[in-house]
C-alpha positions in Angstrom: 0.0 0.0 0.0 1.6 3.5 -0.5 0.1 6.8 0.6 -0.5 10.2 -1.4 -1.7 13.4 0.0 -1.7 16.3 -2.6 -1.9 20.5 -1.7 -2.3 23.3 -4.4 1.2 24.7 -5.4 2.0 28.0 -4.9 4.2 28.3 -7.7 4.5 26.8 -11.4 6.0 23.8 -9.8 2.6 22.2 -10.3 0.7 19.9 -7.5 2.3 18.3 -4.8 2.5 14.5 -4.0 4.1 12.7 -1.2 5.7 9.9 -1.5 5.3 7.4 1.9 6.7 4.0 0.5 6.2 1.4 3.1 9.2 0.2 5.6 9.2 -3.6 4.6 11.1 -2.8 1.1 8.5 -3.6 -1.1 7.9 -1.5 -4.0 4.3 0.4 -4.3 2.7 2.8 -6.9 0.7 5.5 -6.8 -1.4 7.2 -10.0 -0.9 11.1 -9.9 -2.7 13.9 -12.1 0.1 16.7 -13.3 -1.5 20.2 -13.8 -2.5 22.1 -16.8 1.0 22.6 -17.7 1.4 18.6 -17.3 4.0 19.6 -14.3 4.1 17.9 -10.9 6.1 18.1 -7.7 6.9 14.9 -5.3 7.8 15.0 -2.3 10.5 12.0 -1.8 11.1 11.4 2.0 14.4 10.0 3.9 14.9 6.6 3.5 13.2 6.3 0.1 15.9 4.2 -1.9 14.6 4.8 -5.3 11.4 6.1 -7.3 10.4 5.4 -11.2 7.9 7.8 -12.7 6.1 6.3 -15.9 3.5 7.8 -18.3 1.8 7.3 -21.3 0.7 10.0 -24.0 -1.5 8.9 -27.4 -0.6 6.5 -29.3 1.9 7.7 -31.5 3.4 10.6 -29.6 6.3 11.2 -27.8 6.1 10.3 -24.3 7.9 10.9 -20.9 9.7 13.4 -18.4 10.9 16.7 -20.1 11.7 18.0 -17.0 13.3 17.0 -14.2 14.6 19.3 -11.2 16.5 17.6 -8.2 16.1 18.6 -4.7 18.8 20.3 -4.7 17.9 22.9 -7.8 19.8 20.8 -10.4 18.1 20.6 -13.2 18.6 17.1 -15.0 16.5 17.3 -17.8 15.1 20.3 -19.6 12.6 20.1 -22.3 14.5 17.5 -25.0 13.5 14.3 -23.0 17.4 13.9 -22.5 20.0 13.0 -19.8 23.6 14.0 -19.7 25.1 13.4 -22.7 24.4 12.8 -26.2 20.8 11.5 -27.1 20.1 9.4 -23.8 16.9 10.2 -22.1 13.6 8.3 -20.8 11.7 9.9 -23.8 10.0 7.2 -26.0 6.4 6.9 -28.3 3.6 6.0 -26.5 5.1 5.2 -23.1 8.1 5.7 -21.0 9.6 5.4 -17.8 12.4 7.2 -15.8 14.3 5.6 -13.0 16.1 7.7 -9.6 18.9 7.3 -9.2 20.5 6.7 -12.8 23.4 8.6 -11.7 25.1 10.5 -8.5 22.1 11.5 -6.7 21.2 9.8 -3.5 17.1 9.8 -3.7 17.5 8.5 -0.1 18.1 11.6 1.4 14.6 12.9 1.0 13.3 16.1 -0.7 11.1 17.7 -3.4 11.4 16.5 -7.2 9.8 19.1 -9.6 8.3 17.4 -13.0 7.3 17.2 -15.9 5.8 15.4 -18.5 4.1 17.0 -21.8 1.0 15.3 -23.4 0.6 12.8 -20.4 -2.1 10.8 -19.9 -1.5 8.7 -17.5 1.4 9.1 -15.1 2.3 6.7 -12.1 5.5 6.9 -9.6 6.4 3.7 -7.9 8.6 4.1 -4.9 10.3 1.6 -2.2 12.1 2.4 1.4 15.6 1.3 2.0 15.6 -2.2 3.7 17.9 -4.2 5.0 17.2 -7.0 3.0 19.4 -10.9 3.2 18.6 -11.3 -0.4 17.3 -8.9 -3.1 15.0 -10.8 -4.8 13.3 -10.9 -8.4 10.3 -12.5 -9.5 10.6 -13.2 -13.4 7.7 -14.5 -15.4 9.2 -16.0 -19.1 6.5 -15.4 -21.7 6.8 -17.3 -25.0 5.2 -18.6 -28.0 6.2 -22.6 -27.0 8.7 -23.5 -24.2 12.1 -23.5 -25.5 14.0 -24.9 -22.6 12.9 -27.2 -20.2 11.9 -25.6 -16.4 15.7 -26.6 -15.0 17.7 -25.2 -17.7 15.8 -21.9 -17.7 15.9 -21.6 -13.8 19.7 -21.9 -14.2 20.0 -19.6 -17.1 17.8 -16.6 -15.4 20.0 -17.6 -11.7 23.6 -16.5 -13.3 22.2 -13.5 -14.8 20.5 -12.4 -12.0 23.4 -13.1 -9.8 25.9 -11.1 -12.3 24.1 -8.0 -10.8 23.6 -9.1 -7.0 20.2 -10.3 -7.7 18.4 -13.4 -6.6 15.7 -15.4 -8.3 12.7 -15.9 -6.7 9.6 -16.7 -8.2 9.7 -17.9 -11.7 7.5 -18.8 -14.2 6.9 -19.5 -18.0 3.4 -18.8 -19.8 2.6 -19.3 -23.3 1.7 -15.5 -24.2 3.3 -15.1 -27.4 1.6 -16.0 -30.9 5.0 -15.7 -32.2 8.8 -17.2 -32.2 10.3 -14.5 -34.4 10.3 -10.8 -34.1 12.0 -7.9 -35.1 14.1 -5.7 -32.5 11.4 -2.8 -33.2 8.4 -4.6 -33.0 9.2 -6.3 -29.5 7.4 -3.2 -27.9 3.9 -4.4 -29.5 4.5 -7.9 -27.3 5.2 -6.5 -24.2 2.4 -4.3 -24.2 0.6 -7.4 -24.1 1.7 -8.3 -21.3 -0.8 -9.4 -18.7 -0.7 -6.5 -15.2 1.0 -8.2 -12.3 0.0 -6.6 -8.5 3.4 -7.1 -7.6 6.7 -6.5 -9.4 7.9 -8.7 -11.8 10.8 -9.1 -14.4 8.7 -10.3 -17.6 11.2 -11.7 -20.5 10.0 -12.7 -24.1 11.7 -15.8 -25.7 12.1 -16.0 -28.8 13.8 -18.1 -31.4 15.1 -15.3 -33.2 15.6 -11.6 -33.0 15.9 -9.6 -36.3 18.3 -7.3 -35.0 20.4 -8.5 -32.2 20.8 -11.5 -29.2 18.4 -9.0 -26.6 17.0 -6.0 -26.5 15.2 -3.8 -23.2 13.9 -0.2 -22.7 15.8 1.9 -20.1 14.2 2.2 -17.7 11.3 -0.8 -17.7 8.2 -0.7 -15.5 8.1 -4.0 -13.9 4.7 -4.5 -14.2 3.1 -5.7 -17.0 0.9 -4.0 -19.3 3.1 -1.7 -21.2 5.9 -1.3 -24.2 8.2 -0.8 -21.6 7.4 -3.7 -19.7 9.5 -6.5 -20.7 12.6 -7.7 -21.6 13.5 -9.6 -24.7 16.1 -12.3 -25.3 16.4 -15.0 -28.0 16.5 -18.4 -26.0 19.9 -19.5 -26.4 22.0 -16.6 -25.2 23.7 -16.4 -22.9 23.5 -15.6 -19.2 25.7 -12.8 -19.9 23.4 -11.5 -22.9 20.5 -11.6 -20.0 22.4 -9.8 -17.5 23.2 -6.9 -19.6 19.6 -6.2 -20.8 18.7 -6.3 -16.6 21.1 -4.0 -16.0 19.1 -1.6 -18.7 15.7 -2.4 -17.6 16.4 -1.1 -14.1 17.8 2.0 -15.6 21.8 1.3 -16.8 22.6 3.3 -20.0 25.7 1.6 -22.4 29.0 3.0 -20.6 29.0 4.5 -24.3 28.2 4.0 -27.8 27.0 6.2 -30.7 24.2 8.1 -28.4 27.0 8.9 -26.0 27.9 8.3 -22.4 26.4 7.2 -19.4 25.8 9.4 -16.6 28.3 7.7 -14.4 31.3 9.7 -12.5 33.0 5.5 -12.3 32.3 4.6 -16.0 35.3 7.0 -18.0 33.9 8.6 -20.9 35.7 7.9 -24.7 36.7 10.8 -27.6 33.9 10.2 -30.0 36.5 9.9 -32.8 38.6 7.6 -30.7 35.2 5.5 -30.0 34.1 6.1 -34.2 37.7 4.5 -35.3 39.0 2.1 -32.5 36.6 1.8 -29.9 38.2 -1.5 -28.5 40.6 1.9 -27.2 38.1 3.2 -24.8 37.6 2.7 -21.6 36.3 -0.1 -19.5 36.1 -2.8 -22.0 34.9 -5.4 -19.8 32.3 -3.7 -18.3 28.9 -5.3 -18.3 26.9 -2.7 -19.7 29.4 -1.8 -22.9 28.1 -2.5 -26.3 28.7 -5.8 -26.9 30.6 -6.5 -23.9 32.6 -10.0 -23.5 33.2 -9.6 -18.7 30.5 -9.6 -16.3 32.5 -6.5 -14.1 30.4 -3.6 -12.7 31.4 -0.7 -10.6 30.0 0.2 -7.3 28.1 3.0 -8.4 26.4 0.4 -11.4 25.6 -2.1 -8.7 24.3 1.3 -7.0 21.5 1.8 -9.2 20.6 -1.8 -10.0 20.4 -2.0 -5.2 18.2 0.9 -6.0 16.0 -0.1 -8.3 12.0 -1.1 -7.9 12.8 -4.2 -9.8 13.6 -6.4 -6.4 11.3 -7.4 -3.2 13.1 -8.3 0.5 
C-alpha cells in the first residue's frame, strides 16, 4: 500500500504528492494527475531508496519526463526528453519510464522532485524504502510462443544473470503469451504491451527463437509491471547468461557506458573521444564492463551495482 496526500502549489512547480513507500522494502505505486501545464512536484522522503515515474501519452506521440529538477535545484533534464550526454533520455512513443537514481544522486536523502511530463495521460511513480534486505530478490515471469527450454535449464539460465548483478531469483515462471517465435528488434514493444498486469513487481522476458536485429533488446528504464511497451525484456532463447544480464542492467535504468548516443551518466564509467570510439573503440575505456556495447566480462562498478540496489525491480 503506498500513501499520497496532494496540496495546491504556490508556484508553477505544479501539485504536490508525497511519497510514503512502506518500511518492509516492497515497492508500491501511486497514480498522480500533473496540472494544466502537465508539471508535478513529489515529495520523496528519507529513507526512500529509489522512485520510477512512468507515463503514457497517445498513441503515436512522444512520451515521458521533459523536465526534471533535483532537490537540490539541479536541473537534469530540460525540455529534450534527455540526460547528460548525447541523445540518452527516458523519452520514448507511447510510453516511457524514468528511474532515480541513474546517476550521483542519493534519492535517499529525501526532498522535493519538480516534473514534468508534456501530453501525459496517465502518469504513475512507484517508490520503495531502504531495507535491510538478506537477499534482493526478483520475481521473473518467461513469456513465449512454446517453451524453448525445459523448467531446470531456464531456472539456471535466469539464476547466473540475475546473480551477475547481485540479484536473486525468486519466483519464476513461464506462460505461453506469445503468438510468435520470431520478431524484429522494433516490433518487441507491440509484445510486451501485451503483457498481462502483475500486482506485484515482476521481471517479464519474451523468448524467442530469433531476434531480427540483435541476441536481446530492453527499454531503459522498464516498468516491472506488466501491461506496457516498456514492460518487458527480450532475449532469443539461447544466449547467454551474460546476454541476460546486460539487458537487466538496462531495464532497471543502466545506460551503455558509451556508444554512438554517448555516455552514461556515471562519475566510475570514464567517458571515450567520439573519434577515438568512431575508429577504434576496443581503445576506450572499460572494456569489460557489463553494460558496454557488446561486452565480453561480467564487471560492474559500485556506483552500477548502486542503481541496480536501488531499483524497484527487487522485493526483500
Amino acid at each position: 500500500m503506498a500513501f499520497l496526500t496532494t496540496a495546491c502549489a504556490d508556484y508553477d512547480g505544479g501539485p504536490l504528492y508525497r511519497l510514503e513507500p512502506p518500511s518492509d522494502g516492497w515497492p508500491a505505486v501511486v497514480e498522480l494527475e500533473p496540472d494544466e501545464l502537465y508539471r508535478f512536484r513529489l515529495e520523496v522522503p528519507p529513507g526512500t531508496r529509489g522512485f520510477s515515474i512512468y507515463t503514457e501519452g497517445p498513441p503515436g506521440e512522444p512520451s515521458g519526463v521533459s523536465e526534471l529538477f533535483a532537490p537540490d535545484g539541479r536541473m537534469l533534464i530540460d525540455g529534450t526528453f534527455l540526460l547528460g550526454d548525447g541523445a540518452r533520455g527516458p523519452g520514448r512513443t507511447g510510453a516511457a519510464a524514468l528511474s532515480m537514481p541513474n546517476h550521483d544522486i542519493d534519492v535517499s536523502e529525501g526532498g522535493i522532485w519538480r516534473v514534468g511530463a508534456p501530453g501525459a495521460e496517465h502518469v504513475e511513480v512507484w517508490s520503495a524504502a531502504e531495507v535491510d534486505a538478506p537477499a534482493r530478490l526478483v520475481d521473473v515471469v518467461a513469456h513465449m510462443k512454446e517453451p524453448f527450454l525445459e523448467d531446470d535449464e531456464l531456472e539456471t539460465l535466469v539464476e547466473e544473470a540475475l546473480g551477475i548483478v547481485g540479484l536473486t531469483l525468486g519466483r519464476l515462471e513461464q506462460r505461453r503469451t506469445l503468438d510468435r517465435v520470431s520478431i524484429d528488434i522494433d516490433d518487441i514493444d507491440e509484445d510486451a504491451a501485451l503483457i498481462p498486469r502483475e500486482d506485484e513487481p515482476v521481471l517479464n522476458v519474451l523468448l524467442y527463437e530469433e531476434i531480427i536485429g540483435g541476441a536481446g533488446a530492453s527499454p531503459v528504464a522498464g516498468l516491472p509491471r506488466g501491461g506496457s511497451p516498456v514492460s518487458a525484456l527480450a532475449m532469443e532463447y539461447d544466449a547467454t547468461p551474460h546476454v541476460l544480464a546486460h539487458e537487466i542492467g538496462h531495464f532497471v535504468g543502466l545506460f551503455h557506458t558509451i556508444d554512438v548516443d554517448g555516455t552514461d551518466l556515471l562519475v566510475s564509467t570514464p567517458p571515450c573521444e567520439p573519434a577515438v570510439f568512431e575508429e577504434t573503440p576496443e581503445q576506450c575505456p572499460g572494456v569489460s564492463n557489463l553494460m558496454r556495447r557488446s561486452a565480453a566480462e561480467d564487471r560492474l562498478t559500485n556506483e552500477q551495482r548502486f542503481v541496480i540496489e536501488s531499483s524497484m525491480l527487487w522485493h526483500p
